[in-house]
C-alpha positions as CSV (number, residue, x, y, z in Angstrom):
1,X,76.2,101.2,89.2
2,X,74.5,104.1,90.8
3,X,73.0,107.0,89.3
4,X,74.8,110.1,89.7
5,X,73.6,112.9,92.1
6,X,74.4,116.3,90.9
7,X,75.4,119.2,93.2
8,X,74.7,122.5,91.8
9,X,77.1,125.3,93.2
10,X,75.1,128.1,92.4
11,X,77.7,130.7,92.0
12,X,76.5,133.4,88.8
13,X,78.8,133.2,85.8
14,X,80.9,130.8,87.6
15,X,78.7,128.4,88.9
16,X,79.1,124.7,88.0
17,X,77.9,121.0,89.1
18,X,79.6,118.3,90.8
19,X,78.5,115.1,89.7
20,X,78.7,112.0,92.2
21,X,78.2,108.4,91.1
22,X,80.3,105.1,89.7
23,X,81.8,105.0,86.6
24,X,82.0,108.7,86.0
25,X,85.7,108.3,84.9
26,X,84.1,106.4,81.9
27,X,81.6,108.9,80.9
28,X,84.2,111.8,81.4
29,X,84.5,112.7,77.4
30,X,80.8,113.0,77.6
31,X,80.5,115.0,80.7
32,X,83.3,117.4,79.7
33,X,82.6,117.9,75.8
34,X,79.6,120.4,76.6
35,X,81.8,122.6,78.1
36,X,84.7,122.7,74.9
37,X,85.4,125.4,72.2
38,X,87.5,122.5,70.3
39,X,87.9,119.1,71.1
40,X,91.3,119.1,73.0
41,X,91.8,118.9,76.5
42,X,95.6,118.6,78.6
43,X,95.8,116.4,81.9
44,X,98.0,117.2,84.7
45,X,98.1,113.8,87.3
46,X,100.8,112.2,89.1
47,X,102.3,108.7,89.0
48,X,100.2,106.9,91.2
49,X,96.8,108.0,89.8
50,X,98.0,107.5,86.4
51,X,98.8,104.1,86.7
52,X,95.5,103.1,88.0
53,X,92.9,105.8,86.3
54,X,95.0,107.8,83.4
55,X,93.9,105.2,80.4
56,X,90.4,104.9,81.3
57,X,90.5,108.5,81.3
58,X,92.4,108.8,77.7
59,X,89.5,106.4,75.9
60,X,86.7,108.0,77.7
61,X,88.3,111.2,75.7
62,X,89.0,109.0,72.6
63,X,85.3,107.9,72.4
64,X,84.3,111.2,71.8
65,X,87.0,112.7,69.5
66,X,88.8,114.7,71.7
67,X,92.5,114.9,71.7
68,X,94.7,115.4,74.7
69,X,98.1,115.2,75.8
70,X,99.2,114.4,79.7
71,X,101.3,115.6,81.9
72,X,102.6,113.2,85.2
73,X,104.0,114.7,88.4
74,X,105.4,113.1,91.6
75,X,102.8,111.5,94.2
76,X,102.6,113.5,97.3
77,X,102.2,116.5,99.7
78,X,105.9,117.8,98.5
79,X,104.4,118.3,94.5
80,X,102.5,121.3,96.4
81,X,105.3,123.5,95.6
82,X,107.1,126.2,93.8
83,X,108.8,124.1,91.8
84,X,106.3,121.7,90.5
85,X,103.7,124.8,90.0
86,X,106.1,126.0,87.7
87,X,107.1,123.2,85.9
88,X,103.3,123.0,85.5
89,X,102.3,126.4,84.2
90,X,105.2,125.8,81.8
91,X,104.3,122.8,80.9
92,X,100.8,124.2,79.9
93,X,102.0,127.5,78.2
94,X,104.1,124.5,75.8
95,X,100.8,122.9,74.7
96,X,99.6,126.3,73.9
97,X,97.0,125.9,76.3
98,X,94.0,128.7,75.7
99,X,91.8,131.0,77.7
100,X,88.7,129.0,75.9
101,X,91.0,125.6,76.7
102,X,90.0,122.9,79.6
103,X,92.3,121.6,82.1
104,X,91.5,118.3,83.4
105,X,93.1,117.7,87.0
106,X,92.6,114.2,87.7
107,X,94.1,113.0,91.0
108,X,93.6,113.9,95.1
109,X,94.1,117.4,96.7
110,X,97.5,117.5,96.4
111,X,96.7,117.6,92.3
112,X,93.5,119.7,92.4
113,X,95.2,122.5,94.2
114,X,98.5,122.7,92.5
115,X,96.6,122.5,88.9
116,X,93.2,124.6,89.9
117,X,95.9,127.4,91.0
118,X,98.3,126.7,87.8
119,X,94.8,127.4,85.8
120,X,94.0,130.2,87.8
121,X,97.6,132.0,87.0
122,X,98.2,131.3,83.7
123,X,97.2,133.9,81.2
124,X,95.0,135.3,83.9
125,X,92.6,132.1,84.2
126,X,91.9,129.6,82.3
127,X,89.0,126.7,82.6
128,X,89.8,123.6,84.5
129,X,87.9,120.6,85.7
130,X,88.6,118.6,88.7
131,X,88.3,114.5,88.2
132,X,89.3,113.9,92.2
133,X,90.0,110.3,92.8
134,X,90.6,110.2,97.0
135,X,87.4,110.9,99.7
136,X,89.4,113.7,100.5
137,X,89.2,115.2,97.6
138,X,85.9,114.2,96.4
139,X,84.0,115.7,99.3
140,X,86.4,118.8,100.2
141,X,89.5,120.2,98.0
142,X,87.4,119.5,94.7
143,X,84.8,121.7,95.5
144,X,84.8,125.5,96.5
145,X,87.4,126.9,94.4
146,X,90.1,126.9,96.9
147,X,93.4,126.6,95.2
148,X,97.2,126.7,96.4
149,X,100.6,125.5,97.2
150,X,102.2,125.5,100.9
151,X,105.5,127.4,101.5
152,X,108.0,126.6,104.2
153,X,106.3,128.8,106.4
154,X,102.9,127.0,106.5
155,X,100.5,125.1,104.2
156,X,98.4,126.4,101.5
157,X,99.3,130.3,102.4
158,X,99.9,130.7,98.8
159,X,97.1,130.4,96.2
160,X,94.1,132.3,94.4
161,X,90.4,131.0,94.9
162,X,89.5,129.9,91.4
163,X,86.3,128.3,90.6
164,X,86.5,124.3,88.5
165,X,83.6,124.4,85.5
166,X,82.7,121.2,86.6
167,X,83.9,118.1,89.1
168,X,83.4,114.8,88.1
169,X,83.7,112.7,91.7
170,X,83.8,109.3,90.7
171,X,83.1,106.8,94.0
172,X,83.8,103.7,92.1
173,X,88.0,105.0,91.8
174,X,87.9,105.1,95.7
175,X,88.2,101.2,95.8
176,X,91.6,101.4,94.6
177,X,92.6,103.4,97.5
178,X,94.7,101.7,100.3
179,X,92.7,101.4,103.6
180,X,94.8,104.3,105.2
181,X,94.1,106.8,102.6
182,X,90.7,106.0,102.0
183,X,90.6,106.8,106.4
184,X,92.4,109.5,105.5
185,X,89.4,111.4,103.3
186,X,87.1,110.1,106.0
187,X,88.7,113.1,108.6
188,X,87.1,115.7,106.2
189,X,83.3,113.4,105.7
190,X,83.2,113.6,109.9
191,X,84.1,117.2,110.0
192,X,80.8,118.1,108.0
193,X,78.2,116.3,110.7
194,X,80.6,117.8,113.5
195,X,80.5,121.4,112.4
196,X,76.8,121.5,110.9
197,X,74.7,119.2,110.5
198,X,74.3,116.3,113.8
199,X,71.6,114.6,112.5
200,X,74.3,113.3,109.6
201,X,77.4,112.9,112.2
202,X,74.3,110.6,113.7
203,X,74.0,108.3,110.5
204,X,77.9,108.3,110.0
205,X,77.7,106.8,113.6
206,X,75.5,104.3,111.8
207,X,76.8,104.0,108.6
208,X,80.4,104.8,108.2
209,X,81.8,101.1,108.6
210,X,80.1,100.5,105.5
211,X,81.7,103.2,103.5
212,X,84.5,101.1,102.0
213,X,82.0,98.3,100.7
214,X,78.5,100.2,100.1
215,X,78.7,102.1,97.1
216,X,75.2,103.8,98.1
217,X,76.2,105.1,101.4
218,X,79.7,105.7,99.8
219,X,77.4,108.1,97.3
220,X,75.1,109.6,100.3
221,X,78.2,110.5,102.3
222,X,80.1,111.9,99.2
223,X,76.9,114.0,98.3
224,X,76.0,114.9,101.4
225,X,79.2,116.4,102.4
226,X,79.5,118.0,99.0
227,X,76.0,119.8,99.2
228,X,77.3,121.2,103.0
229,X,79.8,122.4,101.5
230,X,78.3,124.0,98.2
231,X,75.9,125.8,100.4
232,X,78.3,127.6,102.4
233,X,81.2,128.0,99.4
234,X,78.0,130.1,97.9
235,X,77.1,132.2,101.2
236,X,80.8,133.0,101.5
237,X,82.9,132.1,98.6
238,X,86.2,134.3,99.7
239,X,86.0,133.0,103.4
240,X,84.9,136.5,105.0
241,X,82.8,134.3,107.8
242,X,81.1,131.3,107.4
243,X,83.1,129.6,105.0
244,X,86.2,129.8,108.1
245,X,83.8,127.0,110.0
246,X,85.4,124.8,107.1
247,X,88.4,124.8,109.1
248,X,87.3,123.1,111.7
249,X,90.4,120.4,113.0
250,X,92.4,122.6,110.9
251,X,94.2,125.2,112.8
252,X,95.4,122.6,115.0
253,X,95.5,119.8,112.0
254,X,97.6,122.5,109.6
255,X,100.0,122.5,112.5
256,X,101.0,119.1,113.3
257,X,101.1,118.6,109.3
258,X,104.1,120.9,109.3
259,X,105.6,119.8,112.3
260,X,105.9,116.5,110.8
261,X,107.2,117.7,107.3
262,X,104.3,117.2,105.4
263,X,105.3,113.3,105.4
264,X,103.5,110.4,105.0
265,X,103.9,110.4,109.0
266,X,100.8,111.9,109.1
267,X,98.4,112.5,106.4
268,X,95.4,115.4,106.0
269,X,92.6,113.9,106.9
270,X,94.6,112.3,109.8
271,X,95.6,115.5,110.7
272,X,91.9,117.0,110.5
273,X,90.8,113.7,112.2
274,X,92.9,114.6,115.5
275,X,92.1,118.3,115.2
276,X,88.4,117.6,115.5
277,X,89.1,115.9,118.5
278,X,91.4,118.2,119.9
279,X,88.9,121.3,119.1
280,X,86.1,119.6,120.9
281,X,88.3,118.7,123.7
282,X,89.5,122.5,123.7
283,X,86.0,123.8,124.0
284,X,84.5,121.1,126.9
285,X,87.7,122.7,128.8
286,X,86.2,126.0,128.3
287,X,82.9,125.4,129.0
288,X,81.0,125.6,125.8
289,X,80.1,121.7,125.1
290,X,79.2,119.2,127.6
291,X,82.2,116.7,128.4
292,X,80.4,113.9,126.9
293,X,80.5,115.5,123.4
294,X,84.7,114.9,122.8
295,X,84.3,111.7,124.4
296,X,81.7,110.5,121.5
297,X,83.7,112.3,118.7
298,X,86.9,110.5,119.9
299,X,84.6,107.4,120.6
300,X,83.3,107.4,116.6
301,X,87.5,108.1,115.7
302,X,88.9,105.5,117.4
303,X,85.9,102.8,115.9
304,X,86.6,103.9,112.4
305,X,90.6,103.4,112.9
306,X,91.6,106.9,113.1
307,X,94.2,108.8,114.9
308,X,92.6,110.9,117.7
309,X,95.3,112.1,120.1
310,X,99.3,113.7,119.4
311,X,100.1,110.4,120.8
312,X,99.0,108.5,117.8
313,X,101.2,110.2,115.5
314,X,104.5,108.1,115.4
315,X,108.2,109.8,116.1
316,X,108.5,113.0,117.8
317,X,106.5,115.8,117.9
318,X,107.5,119.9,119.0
319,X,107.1,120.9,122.5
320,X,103.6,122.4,123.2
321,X,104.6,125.9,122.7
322,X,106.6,125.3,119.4
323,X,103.1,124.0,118.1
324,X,101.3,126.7,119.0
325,X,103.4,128.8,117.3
326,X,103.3,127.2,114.5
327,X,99.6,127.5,114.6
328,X,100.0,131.5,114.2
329,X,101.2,131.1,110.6
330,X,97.3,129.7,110.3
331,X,95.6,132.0,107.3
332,X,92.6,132.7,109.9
333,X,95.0,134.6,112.2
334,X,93.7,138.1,112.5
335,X,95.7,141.1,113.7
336,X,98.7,138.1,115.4
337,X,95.4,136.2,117.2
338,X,94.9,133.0,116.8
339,X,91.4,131.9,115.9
340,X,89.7,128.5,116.0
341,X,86.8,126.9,115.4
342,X,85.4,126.0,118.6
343,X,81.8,123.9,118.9
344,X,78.9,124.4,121.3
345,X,78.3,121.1,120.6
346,X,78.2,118.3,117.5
347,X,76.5,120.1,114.8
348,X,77.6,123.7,116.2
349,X,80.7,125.3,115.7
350,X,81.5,128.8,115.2
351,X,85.1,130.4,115.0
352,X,86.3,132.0,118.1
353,X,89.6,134.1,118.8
354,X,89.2,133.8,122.7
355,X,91.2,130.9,123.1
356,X,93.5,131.1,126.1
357,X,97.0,129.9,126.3
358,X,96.1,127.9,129.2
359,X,93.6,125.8,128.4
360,X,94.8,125.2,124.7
361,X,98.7,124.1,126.2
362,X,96.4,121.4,128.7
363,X,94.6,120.1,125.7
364,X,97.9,119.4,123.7
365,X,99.8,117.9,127.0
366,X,97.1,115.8,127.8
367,X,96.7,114.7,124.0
368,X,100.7,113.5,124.3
């Protein structure tokens, strides 16, 4: 067992910690009773968290007297939609959920975000608390307040930025992930040292083989990611500037996701993974990073197992210009221009709309 690390996410009235350690999922009745004006709580998960973590859950809540009631929703990217949201809220408004109520969202991103923005609409806000059980979650979507479904026309453009009163990330649940999802969350841990901080894309270099056995650098990783983030969620919690640098991987990522249906053909950490790449390939062509700088980012991808290039995704992709086109539906688009975050180098990127077609359609051919 390790001890957990708290976060703080210093944020006024809304702040809140994240807590980081094993067995957190055990404790949970503990760590969420502080925050309840009775002892009742309602879970929203789906069917493949629920199998593994939902009972724990229920007797952590049991030990400490506090009724709930549960609501399970189909695994996957597709339960980020209009329908499911509203079967959700519904759902909610039947248990006579309050403002002064808790909602505990227990599963990955797909989860969090349908249930943090289901909180955040129903009688105007009420209370939730993320329990995110995938890497992906635990070190991105759980944290920051960013909430949302995806539309036909593009992922996540619909949502509210509503803050959780408290995430629980338990790193002992992330052994039950298969190896490809637990990769998956691993896209959004390497964006963090590639967009901030080189000294730590330095010791994932190091360190990130370990990951899946090490519970210790499991919690470094998780805590380190989660305190980058925290500290720029508080210097721009609406995404006026800094917060954009987030996106890193994700102009281009966002894209491919939807050219490929939001399938299990490519996954969002995947999809972040091979938008790194291809945003540090984009900004050697343009002169801003040395050549060697892509070649070690796609150097550490391809040793940890992830896809790096369009070629790795399998079945067809768009032509190049249908993909870029679907890249202007990408909520950092300003006035029609497309804007990415580019990178000076590993540990500095900065968002930039003076991409040119030319360079960005070489990048994707030669990524084929």
């Amino acid at each position: 067992m390790t001890q957990p690390v708290t976060v703080h996410v210093p944020l006024g009235d809304r702040a809140y910690d994240v807590r980081i350690g094993t067995g957190l999922i055990g404790r949970a009745g503990a760590e969420i009773a502080p925050l309840l004006a009775r002892p009742r709580v309602v879970i929203v998960t789906d069917e493949n968290v629920a199998a593994l973590h939902l009972e724990p859950l229920k007797a952590a809540l049991k030990v400490e007297g506090i009724a709930y009631e549960a609501l399970i929703l189909p695994a996957g990217e597709a339960t980020k939609s209009w329908p499911h949201l509203t079967r959700c809220v519904e759902w909610l408004l039947e248990q006579k959920v309050e403002r002064r109520d808790v909602v505990l969202a227990l599963g990955g991103g797909v989860i969090g975000d349908l249930v943090g923005f289901a909180a955040a609409i129903l009688r105007r806000g009420v209370r939730f608390v993320q329990l995110p059980t995938s890497l992906l979650a635990q070190v991105d979507s759980s944290v920051g307040g960013k909430t949302g479904i995806n539309s036909a026309q593009g992922k996540n453009l619909i949502g509210a930025f509503h803050q959780p009163s408290l995430v629980l990330a338990d790193i002992s649940v992330l052994e039950t992930l298969k190896d490809r999802d637990f990769l998956a969350g691993y896209g959004e841990v390497v964006k963090y040292g590639l967009l901030g901080d080189a000294d730590f894309f330095g010791w994932l270099e190091t360190n990130a083989t370990l990951l899946r056995d090490d519970p210790e650098v499991r919690q470094h990783a998780v805590a380190h990611s989660v305190a980058m983030k925290a500290g720029i969620v508080t210097r721009d919690e609406t995404e006026q500037g800094e917060r954009a640098l987030l996106n890193l991987g994700h102009t281009f990522g966002h894209a491919l996701e939807q050219a490929t249906g939001y399938s299990d053909r490519l996954l969002h950490g995947e999809g972040v993974a091979i938008g790194c790449a291809l945003a540090f390939d984009l900004s050697a062509r343009m002169g801003l990073c040395s050549q060697e700088d892509p070649s070690r980012v796609l150097e550490h991808l391809r040793a940890m197992g992830m896809p790096a290039r369009l070629s790795d995704i399998p079945g067809d992709l768009p032509g190049d210009a249908a993909l870029i086109d679907l890249m202007g539906q990408d909520k950092k688009v300003v006035d029609g221009q497309l804007r990415f975050v580019l990178a000076r180098g590993i540990g500095d990127a900065f968002v930039s709309d003076a991409v040119q077609a030319g360079p960005l359609a070489q990048v994707l051919k030669d990524a084929r």
